[in-house]
N, CA, C and O of each residue as an XYZ file, in Angstrom:
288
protein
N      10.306     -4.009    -25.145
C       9.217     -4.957    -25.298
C       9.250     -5.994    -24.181
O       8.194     -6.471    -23.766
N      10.548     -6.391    -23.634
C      10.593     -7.418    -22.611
C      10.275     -6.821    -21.329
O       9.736     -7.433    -20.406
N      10.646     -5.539    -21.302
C       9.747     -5.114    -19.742
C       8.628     -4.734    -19.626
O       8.056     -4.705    -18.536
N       7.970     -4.281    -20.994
C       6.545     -4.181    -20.722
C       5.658     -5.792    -20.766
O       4.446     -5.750    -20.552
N       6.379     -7.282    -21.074
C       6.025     -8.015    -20.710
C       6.135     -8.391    -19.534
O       5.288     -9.189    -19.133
N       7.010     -8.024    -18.774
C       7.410     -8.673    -17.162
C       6.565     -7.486    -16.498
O       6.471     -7.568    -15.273
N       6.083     -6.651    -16.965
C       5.491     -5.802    -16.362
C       3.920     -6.328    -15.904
O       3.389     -6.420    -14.797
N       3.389     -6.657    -17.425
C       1.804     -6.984    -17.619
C       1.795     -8.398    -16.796
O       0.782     -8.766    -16.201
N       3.104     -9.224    -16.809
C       3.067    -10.628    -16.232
C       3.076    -10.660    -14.728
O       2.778    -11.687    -14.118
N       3.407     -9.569    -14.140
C       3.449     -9.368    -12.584
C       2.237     -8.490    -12.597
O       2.301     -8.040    -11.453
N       1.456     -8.093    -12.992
C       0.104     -7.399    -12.587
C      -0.955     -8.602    -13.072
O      -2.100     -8.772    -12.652
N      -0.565     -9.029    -13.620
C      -1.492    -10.428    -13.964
C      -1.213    -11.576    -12.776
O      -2.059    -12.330    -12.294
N      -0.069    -11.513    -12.503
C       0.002    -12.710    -11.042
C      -0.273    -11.900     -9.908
O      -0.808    -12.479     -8.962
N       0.007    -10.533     -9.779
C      -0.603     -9.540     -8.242
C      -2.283     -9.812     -8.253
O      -2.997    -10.111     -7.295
N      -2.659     -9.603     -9.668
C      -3.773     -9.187     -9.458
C      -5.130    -10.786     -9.593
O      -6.356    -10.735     -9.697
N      -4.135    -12.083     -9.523
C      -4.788    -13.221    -10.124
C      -5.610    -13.229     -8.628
O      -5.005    -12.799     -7.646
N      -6.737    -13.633     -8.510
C      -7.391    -13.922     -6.898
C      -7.192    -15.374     -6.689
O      -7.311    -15.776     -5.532
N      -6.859    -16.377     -7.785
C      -6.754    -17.636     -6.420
C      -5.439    -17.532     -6.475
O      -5.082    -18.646     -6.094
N      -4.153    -16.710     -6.778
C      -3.261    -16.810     -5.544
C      -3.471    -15.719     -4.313
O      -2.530    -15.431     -3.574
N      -4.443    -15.291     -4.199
C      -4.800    -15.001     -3.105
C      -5.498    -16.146     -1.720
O      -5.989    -15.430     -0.847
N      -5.589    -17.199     -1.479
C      -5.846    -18.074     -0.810
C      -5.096    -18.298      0.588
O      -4.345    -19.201      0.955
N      -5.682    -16.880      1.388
C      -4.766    -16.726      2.365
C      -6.382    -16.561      3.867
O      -7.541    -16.161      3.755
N      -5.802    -16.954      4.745
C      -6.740    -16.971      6.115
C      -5.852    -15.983      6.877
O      -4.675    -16.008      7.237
N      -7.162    -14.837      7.020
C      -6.816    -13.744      8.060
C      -7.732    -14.282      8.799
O      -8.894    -14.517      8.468
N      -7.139    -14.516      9.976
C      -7.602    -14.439     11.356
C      -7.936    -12.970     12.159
O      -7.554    -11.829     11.897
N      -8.651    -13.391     13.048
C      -9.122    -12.214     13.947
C      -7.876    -11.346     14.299
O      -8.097    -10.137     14.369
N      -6.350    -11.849     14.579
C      -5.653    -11.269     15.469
C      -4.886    -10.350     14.118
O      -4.378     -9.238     14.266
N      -4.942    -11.020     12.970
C      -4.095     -9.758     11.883
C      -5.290     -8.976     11.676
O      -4.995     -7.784     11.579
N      -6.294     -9.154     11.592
C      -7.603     -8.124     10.969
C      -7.508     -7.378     12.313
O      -7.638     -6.206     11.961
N      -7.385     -7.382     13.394
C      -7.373     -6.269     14.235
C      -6.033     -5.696     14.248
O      -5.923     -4.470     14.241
N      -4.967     -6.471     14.266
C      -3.954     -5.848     14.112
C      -3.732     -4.918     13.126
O      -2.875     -4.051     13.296
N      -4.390     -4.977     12.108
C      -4.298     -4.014     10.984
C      -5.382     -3.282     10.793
O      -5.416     -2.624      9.754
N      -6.338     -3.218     11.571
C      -6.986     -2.597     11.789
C      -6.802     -1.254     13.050
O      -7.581     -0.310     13.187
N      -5.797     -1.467     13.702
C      -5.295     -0.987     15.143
C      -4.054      0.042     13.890
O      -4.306      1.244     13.798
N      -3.308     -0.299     13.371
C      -2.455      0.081     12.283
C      -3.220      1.344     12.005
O      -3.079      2.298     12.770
N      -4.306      1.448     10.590
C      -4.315      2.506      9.439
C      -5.282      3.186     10.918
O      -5.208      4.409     11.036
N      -5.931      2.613     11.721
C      -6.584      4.261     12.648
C      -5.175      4.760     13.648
O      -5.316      5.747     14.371
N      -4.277      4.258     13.635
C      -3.163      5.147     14.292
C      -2.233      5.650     13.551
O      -1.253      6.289     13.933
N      -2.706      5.194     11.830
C      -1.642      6.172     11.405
C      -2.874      7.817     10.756
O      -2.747      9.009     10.475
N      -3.882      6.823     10.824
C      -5.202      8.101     10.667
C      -5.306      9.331     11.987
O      -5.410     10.554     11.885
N      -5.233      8.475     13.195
C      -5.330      9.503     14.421
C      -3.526     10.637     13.975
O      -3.683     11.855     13.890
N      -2.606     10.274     13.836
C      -1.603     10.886     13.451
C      -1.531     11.755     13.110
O      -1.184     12.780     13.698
N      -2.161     11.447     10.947
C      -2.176     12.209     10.420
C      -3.410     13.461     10.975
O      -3.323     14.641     10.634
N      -4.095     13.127     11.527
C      -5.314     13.828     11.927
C      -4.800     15.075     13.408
O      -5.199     16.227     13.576
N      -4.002     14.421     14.097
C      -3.342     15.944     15.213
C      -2.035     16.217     14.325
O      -1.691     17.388     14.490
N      -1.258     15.586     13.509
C      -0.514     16.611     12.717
C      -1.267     17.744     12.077
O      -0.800     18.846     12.366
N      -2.264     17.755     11.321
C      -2.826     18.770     11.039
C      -3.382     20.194     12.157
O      -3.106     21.393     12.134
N      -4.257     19.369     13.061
C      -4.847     19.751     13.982
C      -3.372     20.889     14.296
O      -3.376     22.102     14.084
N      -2.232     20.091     14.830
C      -0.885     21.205     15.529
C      -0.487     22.085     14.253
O      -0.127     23.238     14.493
N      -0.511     21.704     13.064
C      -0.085     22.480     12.347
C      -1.254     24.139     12.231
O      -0.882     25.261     11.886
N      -2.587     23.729     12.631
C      -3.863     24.762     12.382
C      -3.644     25.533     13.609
O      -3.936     26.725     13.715
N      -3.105     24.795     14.559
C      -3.970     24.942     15.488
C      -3.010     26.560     16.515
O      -3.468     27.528     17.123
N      -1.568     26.082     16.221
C      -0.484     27.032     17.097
C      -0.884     28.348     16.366
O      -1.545     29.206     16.950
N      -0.276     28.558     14.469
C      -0.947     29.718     14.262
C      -2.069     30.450     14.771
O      -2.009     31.676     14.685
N      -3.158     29.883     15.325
C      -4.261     30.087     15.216
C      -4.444     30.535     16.555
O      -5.267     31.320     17.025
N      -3.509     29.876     17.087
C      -3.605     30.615     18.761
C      -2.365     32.311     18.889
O      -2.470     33.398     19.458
N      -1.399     31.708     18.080
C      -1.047     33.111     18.152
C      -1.588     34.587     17.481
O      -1.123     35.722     17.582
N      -2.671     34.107     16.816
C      -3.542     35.204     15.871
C      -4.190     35.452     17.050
O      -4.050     36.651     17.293
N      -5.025     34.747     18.161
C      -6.008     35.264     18.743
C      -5.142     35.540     20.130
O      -5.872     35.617     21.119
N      -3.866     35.688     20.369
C      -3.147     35.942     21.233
C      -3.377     37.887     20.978
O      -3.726     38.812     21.711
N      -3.011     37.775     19.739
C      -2.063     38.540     19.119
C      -3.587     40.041     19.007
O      -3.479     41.251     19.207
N      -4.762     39.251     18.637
C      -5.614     39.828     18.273
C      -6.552     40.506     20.328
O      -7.378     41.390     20.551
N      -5.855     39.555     21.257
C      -6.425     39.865     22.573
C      -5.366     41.479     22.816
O      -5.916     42.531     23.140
N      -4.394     41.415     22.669
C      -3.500     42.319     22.991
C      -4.001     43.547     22.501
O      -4.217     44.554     23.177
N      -4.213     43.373     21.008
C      -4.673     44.582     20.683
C      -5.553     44.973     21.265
O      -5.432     46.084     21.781
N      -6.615     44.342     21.405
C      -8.009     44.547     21.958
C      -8.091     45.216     23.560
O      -9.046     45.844     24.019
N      -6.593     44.834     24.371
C      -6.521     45.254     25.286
C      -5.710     46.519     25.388
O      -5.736     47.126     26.459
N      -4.880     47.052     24.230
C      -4.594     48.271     23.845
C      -5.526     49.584     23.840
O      -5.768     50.529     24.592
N      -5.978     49.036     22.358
C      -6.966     49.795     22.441
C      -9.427     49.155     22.172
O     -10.283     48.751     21.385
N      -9.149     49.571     23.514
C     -10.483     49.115     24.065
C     -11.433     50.076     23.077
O     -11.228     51.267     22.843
N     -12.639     49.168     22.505
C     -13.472     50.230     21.686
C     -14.939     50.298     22.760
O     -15.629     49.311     23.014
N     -15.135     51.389     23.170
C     -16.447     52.184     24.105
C     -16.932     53.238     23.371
O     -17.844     53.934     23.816
């Protein structure tokens, strides 16, 4: 019972808005803005390398044949 009170009592002070009474300036709003698109560009060529090598050795793989056997 006492931790589901310290529980509800810290989501009640996280979530109160006037202790939120804080001044972002230009230089943290870009700074954190410079942040989640470089961890977005990241996650975005991790994928890309993960699609992308298979995908070249399929059409590596798929030229060879093709140069095996030629269809005329």
């Amino acid at each position: 019972m006492r931790l589901m009170a310290t529980v509800l009592l810290t989501v009640i002070v996280v979530l109160n808005p006037v202790c939120g009474m804080a001044y972002i300036g230009p230089g943290l709003a870009t700074g954190t803005l410079g942040v989640i698109l470089g961890i977005l560009g990241s996650i975005c060529i991790a994928v890309f390398a993960l699609l992308w090598y298979p995908f070249k050795r399929l059409l590596k793989k798929i030229k060879k044949s093709a140069k095996k056997n030629p269809i005329r």
